[in-house]
C-alpha positions as CSV (number, residue, x, y, z in Angstrom):
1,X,16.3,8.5,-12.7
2,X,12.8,9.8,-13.0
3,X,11.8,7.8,-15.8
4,X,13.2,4.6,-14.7
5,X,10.4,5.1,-11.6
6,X,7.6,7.0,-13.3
7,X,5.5,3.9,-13.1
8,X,6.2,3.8,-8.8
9,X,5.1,7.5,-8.5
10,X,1.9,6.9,-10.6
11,X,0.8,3.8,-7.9
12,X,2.2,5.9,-4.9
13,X,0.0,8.8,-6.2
14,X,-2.9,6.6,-6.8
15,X,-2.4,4.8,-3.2
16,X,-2.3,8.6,-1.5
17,X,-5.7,9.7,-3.2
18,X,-7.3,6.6,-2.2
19,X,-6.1,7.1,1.3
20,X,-7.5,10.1,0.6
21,X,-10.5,8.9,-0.2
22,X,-10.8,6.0,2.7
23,X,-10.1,9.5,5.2
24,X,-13.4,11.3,3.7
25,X,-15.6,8.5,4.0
26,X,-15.1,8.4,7.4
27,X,-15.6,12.2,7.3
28,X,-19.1,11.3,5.6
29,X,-19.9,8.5,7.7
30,X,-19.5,10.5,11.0
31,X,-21.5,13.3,10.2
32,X,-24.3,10.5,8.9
33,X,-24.2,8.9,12.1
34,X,-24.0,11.5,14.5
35,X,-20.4,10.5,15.9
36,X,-18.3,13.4,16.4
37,X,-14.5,13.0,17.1
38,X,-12.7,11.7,19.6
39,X,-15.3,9.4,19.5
40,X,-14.1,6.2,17.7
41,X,-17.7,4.0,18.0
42,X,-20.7,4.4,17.1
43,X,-23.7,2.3,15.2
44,X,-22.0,-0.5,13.3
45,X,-22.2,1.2,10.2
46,X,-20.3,3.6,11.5
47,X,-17.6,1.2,13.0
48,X,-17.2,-0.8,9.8
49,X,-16.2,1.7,7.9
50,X,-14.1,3.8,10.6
51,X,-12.2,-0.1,11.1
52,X,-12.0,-0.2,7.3
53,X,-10.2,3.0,6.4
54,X,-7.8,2.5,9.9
55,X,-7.2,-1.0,8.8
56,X,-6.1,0.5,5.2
57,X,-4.1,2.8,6.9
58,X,-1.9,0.5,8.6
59,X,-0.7,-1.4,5.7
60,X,-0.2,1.7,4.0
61,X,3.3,2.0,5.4
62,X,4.2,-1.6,4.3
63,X,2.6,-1.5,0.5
64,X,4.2,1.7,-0.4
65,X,8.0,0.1,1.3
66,X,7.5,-3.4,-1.0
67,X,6.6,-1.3,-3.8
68,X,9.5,0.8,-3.9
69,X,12.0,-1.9,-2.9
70,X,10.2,-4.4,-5.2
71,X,10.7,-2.0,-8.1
72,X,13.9,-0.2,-7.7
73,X,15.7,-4.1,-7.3
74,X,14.0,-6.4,-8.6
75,X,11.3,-4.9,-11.8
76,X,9.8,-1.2,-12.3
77,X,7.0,-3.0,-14.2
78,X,5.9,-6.3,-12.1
79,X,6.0,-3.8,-9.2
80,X,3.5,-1.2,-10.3
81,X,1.2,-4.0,-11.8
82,X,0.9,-5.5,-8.0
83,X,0.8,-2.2,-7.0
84,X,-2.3,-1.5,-9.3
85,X,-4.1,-4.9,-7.7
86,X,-3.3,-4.0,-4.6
87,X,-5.1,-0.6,-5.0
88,X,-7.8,-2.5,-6.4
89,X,-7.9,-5.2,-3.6
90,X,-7.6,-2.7,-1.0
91,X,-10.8,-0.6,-2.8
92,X,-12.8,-4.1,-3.1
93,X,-11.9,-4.6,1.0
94,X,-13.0,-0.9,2.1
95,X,-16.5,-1.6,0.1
96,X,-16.6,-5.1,1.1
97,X,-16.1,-4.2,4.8
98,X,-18.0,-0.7,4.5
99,X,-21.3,-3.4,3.7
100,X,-20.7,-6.0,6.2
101,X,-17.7,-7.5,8.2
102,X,-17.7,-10.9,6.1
103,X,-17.5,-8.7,2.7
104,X,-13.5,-7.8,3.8
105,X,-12.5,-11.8,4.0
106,X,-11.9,-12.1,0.1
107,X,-10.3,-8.8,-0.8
108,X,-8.3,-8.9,2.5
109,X,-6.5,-12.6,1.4
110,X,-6.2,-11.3,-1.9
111,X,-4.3,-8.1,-0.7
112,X,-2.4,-10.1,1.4
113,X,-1.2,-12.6,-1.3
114,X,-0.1,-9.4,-3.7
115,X,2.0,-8.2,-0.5
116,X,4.0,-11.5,-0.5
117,X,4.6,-11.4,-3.7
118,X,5.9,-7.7,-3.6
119,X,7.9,-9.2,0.1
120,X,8.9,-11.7,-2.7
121,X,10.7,-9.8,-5.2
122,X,12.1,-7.7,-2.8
123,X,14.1,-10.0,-1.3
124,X,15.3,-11.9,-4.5
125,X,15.9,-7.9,-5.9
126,X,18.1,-6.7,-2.9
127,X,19.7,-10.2,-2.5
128,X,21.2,-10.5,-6.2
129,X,21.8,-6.8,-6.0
130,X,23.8,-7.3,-2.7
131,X,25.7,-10.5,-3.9
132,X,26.3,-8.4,-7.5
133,X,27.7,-5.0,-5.8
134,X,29.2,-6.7,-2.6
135,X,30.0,-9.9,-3.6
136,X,31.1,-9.2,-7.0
137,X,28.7,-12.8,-8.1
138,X,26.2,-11.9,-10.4
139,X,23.8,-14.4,-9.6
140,X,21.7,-14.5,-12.5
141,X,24.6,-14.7,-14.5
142,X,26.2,-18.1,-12.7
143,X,22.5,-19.6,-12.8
144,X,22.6,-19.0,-16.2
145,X,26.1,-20.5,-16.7
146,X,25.0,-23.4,-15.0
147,X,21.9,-23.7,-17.0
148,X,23.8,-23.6,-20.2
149,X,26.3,-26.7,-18.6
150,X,23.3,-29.3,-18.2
């Protein structure tokens, strides 16, 4: 089992350290602008990147559940390659926003268009998989069929 997920665990591992790394720039950016917690505002440096790394941290939850679902149903591969541009999106969108607010408008669509996709192949994976276990219809297999009658 491990090595049919290895890929998964590399981009959940590389999703927690950058969460990680969203957490400490806040850390940084508090103690450069004077705004010691509870405090959640401060000079709008401060606020863009406090927004940035809580607005990572909510969609978190929903990357890491596509991923997984996306890659133990539908493909291992497809799944952590998404996963990787979504790291990368979701790295573009902290800097972006960290700089100004209109810098998080491109990375945030693109990040946003990788978590459809992953919503995508989730739902194809876990519907064939229901219909094959079930069901008993292989799916692929009667598309193919009728593929092979035209």
């Amino acid at each position: 089992m491990p090595d049919q997920v290895v890929a998964l665990g590399a981009v959940t591992v590389l999703g927690v350290l950058e969460q990680a790394y969203f957490s400490l720039q806040v850390i940084y950016a508090r103690r450069k602008y004077s705004v010691s917690p509870p405090a959640t505002a401060g000079p709008p440096e401060f606020d863009r990147i406090f927004r940035a790394q809580a607005n990572c941290s909510e969609y978190f939850p929903i990357f890491i559940t596509v991923l997984w679902t996306s890659g133990v149903f539908f493909s291992q591969g497809l799944s952590a390659v998404c996963g990787l541009l979504y790291l990368y999106g979701r790295l573009s969108y902290f800097r972006g926003y960290s700089e100004s607010a209109q810098g998080r408008l491109a990375p945030l669509y693109f990040c946003a268009q990788v978590l459809w996709v992953l919503i995508g192949f989730s739902s194809v994976g876990v519907l064939l998989t229901f219909c094959r276990v079930y069901l008993d219809v292989d799916l692929v297999q009667e598309l193919c069929s009728a593929l092979d009658l035209l």
